[in-house]
Backbone as numpy.savetxt, mean C-alpha at the origin, in Angstrom:
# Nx Ny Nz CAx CAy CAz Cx Cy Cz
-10.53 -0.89 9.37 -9.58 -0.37 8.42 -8.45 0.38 9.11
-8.57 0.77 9.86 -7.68 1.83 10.89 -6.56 0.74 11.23
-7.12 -0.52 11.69 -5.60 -1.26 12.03 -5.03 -1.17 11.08
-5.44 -1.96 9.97 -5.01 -2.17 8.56 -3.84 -1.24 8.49
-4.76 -0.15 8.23 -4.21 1.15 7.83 -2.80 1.25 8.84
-3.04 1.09 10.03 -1.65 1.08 10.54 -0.60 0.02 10.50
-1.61 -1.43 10.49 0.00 -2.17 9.92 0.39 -1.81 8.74
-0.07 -1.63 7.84 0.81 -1.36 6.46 1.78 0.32 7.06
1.68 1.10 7.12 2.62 2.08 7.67 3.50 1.54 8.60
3.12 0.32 9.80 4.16 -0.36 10.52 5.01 -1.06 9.65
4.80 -1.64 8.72 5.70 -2.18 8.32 6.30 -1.78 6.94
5.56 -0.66 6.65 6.28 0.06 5.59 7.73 0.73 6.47
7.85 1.10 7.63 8.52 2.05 8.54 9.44 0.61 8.80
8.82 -0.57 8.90 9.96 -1.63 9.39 10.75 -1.94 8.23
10.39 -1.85 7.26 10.79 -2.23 5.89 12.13 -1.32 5.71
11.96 -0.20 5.93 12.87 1.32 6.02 13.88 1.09 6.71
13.56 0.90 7.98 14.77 0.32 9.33 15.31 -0.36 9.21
15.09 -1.28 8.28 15.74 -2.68 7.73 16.77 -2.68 6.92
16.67 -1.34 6.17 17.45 -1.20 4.51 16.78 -2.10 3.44
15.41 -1.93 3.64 14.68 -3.05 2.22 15.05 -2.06 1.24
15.13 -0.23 1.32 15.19 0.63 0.03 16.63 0.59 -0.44
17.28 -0.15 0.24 18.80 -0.14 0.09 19.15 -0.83 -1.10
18.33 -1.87 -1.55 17.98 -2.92 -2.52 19.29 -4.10 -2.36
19.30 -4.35 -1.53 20.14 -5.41 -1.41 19.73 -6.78 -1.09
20.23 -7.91 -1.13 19.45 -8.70 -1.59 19.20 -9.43 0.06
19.80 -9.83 0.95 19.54 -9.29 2.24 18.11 -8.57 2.69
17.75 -7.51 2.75 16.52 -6.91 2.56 15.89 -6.89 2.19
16.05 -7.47 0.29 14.74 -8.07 -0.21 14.12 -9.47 0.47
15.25 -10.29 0.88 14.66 -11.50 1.01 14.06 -11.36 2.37
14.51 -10.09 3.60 13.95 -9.41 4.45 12.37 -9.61 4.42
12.03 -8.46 3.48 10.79 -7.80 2.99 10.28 -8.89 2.60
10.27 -9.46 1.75 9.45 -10.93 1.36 9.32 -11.28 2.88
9.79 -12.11 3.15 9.47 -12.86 4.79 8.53 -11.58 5.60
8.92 -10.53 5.68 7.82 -9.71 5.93 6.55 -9.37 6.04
6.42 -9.47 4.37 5.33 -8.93 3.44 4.29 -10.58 3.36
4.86 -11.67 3.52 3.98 -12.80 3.45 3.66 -12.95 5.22
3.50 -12.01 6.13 3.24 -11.99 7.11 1.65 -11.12 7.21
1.26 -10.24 6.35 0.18 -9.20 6.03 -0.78 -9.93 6.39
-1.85 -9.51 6.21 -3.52 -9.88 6.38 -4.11 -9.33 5.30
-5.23 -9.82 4.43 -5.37 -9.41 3.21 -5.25 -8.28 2.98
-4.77 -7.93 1.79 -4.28 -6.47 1.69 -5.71 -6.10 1.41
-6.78 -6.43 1.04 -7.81 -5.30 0.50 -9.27 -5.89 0.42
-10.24 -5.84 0.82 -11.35 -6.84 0.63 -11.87 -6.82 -0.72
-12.11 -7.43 -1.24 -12.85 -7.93 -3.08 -13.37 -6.70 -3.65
-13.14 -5.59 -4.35 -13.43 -4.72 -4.85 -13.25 -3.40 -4.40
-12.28 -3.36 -3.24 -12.09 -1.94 -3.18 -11.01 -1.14 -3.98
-9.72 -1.89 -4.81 -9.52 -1.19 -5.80 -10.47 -0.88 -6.57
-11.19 -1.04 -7.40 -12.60 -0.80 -8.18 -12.98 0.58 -7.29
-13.94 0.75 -6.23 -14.31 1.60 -5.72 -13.47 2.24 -5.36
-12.17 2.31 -5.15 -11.16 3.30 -4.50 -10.79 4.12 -6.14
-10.78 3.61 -7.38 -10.59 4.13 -8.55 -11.59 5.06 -8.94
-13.13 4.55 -8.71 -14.08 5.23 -8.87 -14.05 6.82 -7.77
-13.44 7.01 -7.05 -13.74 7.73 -5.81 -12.23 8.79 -6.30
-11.73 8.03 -6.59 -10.50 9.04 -7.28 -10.99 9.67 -8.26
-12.09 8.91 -9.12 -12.20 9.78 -10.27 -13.01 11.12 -10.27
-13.92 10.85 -9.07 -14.55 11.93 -8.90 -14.26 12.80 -7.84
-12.81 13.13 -7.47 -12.14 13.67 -6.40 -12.13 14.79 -7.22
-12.29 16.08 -6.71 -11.68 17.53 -7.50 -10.70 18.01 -7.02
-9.70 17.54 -5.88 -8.43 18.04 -5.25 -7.56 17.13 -6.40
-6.42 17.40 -6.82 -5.80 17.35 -7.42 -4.47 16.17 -6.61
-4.25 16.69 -5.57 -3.56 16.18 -4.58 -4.30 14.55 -3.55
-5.64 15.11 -3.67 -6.16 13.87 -2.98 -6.23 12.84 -4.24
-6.61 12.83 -4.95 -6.49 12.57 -6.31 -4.92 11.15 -6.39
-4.44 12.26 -6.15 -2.66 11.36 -6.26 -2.59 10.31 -5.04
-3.33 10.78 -3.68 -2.89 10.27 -2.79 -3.48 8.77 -2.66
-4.75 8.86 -3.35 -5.73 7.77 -3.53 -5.04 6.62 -4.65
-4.43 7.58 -5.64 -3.55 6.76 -6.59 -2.12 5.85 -6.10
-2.27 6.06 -5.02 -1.13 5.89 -4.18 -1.38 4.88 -3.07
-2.79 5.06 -2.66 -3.21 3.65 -2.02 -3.50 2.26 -2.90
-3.84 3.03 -3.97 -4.69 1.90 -5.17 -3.04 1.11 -5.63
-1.89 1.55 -5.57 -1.01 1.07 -5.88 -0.54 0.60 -5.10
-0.70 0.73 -3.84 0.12 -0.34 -2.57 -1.23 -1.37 -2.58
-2.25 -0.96 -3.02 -2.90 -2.20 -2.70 -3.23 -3.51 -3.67
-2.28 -2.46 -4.65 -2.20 -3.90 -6.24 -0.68 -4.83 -5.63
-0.17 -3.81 -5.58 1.65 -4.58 -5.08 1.20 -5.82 -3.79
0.57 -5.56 -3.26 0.00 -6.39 -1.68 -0.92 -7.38 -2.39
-1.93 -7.08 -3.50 -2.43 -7.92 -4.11 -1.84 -8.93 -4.83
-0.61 -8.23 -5.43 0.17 -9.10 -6.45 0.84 -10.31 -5.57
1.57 -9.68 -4.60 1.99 -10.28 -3.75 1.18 -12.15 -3.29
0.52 -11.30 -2.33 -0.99 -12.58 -2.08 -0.72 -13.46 -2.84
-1.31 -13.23 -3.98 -1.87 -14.18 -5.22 -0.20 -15.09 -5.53
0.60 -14.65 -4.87 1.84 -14.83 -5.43 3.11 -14.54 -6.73
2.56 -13.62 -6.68 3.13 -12.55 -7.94 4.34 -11.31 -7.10
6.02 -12.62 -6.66 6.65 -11.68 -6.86 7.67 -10.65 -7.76
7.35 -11.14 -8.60 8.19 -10.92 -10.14 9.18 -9.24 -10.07
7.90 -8.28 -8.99 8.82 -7.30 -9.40 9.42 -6.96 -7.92
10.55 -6.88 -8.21 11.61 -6.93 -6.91 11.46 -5.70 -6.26
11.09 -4.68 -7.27 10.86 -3.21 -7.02 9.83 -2.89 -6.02
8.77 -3.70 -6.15 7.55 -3.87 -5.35 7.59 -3.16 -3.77
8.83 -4.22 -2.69 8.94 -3.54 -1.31 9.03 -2.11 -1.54
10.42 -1.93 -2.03 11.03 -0.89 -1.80 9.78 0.37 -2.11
8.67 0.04 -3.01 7.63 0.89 -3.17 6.47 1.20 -2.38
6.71 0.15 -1.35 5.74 -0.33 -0.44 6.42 0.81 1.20
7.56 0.76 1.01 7.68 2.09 1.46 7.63 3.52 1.25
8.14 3.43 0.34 8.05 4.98 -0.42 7.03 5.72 -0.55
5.47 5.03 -0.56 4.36 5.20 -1.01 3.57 5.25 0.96
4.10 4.28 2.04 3.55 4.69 2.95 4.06 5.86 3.67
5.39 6.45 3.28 6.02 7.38 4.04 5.55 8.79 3.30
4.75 8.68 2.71 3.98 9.79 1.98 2.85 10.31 2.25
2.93 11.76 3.10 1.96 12.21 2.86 0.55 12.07 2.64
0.64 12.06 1.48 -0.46 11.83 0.60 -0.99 10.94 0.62
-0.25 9.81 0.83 -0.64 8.64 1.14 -1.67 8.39 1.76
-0.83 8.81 2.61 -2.00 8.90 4.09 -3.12 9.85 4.26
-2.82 10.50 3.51 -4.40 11.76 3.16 -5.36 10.65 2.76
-4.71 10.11 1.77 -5.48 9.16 0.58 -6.11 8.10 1.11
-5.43 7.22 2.40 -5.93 6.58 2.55 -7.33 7.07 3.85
-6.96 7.87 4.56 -7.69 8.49 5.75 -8.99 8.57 4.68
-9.13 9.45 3.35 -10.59 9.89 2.87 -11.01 8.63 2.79
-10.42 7.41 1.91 -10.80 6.31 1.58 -11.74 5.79 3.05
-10.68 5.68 4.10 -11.77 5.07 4.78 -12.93 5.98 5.33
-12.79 7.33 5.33 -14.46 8.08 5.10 -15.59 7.65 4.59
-14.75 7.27 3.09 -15.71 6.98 1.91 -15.94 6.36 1.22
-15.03 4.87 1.62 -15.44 3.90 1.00 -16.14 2.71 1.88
-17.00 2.06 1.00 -17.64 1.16 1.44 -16.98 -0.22 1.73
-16.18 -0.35 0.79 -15.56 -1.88 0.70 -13.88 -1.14 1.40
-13.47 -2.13 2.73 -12.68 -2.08 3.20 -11.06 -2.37 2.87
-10.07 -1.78 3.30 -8.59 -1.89 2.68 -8.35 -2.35 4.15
């Protein structure tokens, strides 16, 4: 999970350098060519268990940060399956790894979850 965990921040950070948040269409079509470069975003049920693990978080903040992996890992899912419909998607795919929390969120996850991101 640790690579994982670092390509998605690598290329959330390449995504950035690029001007994918710039929203231009240049950068989107960037980020696509990018983003169909990944390795599965998430193995078969760890949104499920990453939701469950949020729910019983009592930090308030870890809480968000977990909500924050579970959402880069639907956008990466959507993606996959071939679902790019929402254009918004990259540009969130940074926003969400340059966070903090994020990365809180995802660090407990791999503490504590069983099924791998």
């Amino acid at each position: 999970m640790r690579l994982r965990h670092l390509s998605l921040i690598t290329l959330a950070t390449g995504l950035a350098l690029t001007g994918c948040s710039s929203g231009g269409d240049d950068a989107l079509e960037d980020s696509c060519e990018q983003l169909q470069g990944l390795p599965e975003p998430a193995d078969e049920g760890f949104i499920e268990q990453a939701e469950e693990i949020k729910n019983n978080a009592s930090d308030e903040q870890l809480r968000h940060g977990i909500d924050q992996v579970i959402s880069m890992a639907e956008i990466l899912e959507d993606h996959r399956t071939g679902d790019t419909s929402d254009t918004d998607a990259y540009a969130e795919v940074v926003e969400l790894a340059d966070d903090d929390e994020f990365v809180d969120g995802m660090t407990y996850l791999q503490d504590h979850c069983e099924v791998q991101f």
